[in-house]
Steps between C-alpha positions, in 0.01 A plus 500: 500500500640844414355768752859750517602675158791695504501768233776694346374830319152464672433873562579502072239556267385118504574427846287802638188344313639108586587545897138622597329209300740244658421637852100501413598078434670543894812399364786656734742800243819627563593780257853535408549838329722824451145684548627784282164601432353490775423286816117590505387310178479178757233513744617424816330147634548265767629250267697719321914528534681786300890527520685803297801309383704453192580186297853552506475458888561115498498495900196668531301341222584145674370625880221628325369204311581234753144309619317563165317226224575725183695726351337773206815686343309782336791732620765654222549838309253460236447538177790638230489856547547462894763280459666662241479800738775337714651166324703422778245531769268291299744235495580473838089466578343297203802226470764532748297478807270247340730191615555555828100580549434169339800346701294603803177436453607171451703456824201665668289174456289711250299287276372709251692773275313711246677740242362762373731516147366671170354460160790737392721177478372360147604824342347539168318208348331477196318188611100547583469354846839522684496195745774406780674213270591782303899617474570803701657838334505760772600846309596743852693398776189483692345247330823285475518499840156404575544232273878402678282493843267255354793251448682563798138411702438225286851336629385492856087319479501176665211311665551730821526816293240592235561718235255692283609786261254777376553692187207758536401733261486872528306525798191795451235695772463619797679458803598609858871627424404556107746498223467746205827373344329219290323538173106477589550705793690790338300501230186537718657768729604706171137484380320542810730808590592624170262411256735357266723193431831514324584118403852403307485284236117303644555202306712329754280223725511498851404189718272677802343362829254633703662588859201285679558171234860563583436465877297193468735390256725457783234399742455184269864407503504521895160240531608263211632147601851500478548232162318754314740791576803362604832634266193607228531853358187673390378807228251708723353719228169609351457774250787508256385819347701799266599770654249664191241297684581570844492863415133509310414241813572824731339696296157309495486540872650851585335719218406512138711854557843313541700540246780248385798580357749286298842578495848347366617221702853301489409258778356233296459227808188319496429209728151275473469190721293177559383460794300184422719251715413669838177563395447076428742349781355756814171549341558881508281755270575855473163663667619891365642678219627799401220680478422441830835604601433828334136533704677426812753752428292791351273440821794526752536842310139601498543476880871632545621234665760583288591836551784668295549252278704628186772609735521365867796273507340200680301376217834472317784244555750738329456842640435308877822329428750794392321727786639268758788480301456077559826303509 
């Protein structure tokens, strides 16, 4: 039975929407995290832990995971612009600490260990439904190393220690520590705020996920029996929609007034996956999409819940991260 989760990055976009739906299960959370924006996006509850440390701190991180069932590494600097922001510091968070972590979670007696990885680490493929038998071709350092974590994790499942691998899609919505860094929810902030949408290039697809399917997504991998997960990797996607339609998707919701504008782009990445094999093996089906995401969102705004949102730095991994100058 697992009943304690430690989670790394749990006051994170994901984890701030994950930790509060894991405590209404009364399973028993410790967050791990910098909390570099912001403590308060975790309710505080009786059954609740939170702990401001760093990855890098390999004495700490093993205190603080000692008596727990499972392990959910959503923790890293993510996505390329934030880690191309500081390549060293991403390095030192997304691979080098990743062995020692799994190194003691496993000497901790914990059974379970859940990755979050990423979608990022096919790279471009012209093939229609991108599975996980597919070759990997990471194009940034951050998706090499997300893929270099999956091996290294992969080396250490045994019948003691189960290992399951998630490579979501872009996750999309609303959420308690909200992220306007990602395509659906910058383009909805732009139109809500601005009225219009500037979108480079628009032909490139982008795998999404609705934050709540991502949430159960790792809700189902915590229940299942442990032959159906155990050293399995799974696609956790939905829409895989152009940025074109993403954009006229906004627009639909927000305002017939929004106006969309193309422009020149020379980033030509484009990622589309399956996520049939998760869907079949843990019976899971996506419950939202995209255009709920932008409801969600566009509501959030109607009732400024999300005040200041073009410019205040905590809705934005970059600006939050060269404010506090992180190292």
């Amino acid at each position: 039975m697992i009943k304690k989760i430690f989670i790394t990055g749990g006051a994170g976009y994901v984890g701030s929407s994950l930790v509060p739906e894991l405590l209404k299960k009364n399973y028993y959370v410790t967050v791990y995290d910098l909390m570099i924006y912001g403590q308060e996006v975790l309710k505080p509850h009786q059954n609740l832990k939170t702990i401001k440390g760093d990855l890098r701190n390999y004495t700490l991180l093993k205190e603080s995971m000692q008596n727990h069932d499972a392990v959910i590494h959503l923790a890293c600097i993510s996505n390329d612009p934030s880690f191309e922001l500081n390549p060293t510091l991403g390095k030192e968070i997304n691979l080098d600490s990743f062995e020692p972590l799994v190194k003691s979670a496993r000497d901790s007696q914990i059974t379970h260990f859940i990755y979050a990885s990423s979608s990022s680490v096919y790279g471009i493929k012209n093939e229609e439904n991108v599975n996980e038998n597919m070759s990997l071709e990471p194009l940034t350092d951050y998706s090499k190393f997300k893929a270099d974590c999956e091996k290294i994790l992969l080396k250490y499942k045994s019948e003691n220690f189960i290992t399951t691998i998630i490579r979501p899609a872009t996750v999309c919505g609303y959420a308690p520590r909200q992220r306007l860094d990602l395509v659906v929810n910058i383009l909805t902030n732009l139109a809500f705020n601005k009225r219009e949408i500037k979108v480079f290039g628009g032909k490139q697809l982008r795998p999404n996920i609705h934050i709540s399917d991502m949430v159960s997504a790792y809700l189902t991998v915590l229940e299942a029996p442990k032959n159906l997960i155990s050293g399995e990797i799974f696609n956790v996607g939905y829409d895989n929609l152009s940025v074109n339609q993403i954009a006229e998707t906004v627009k639909k919701v927000v305002g017939k007034d929004v106006r969309i504008k193309n422009e020149h782009s020379n980033d030509d990445r484009s990622y589309h996956i399956s996520s049939s094999k998760f869907e079949t093996i843990l019976n899971f089906k996506p419950n939202f999409t995209v255009e709920d995401a932008v409801k969600d969102l566009t509501e959030a705004f109607q009732k400024k819940l999300l005040p200041n949102s073009l410019d205040d730095e905590k809705y934005f991994n970059i600006k939050r991260m060269q404010s506090i100058n992180l190292k």
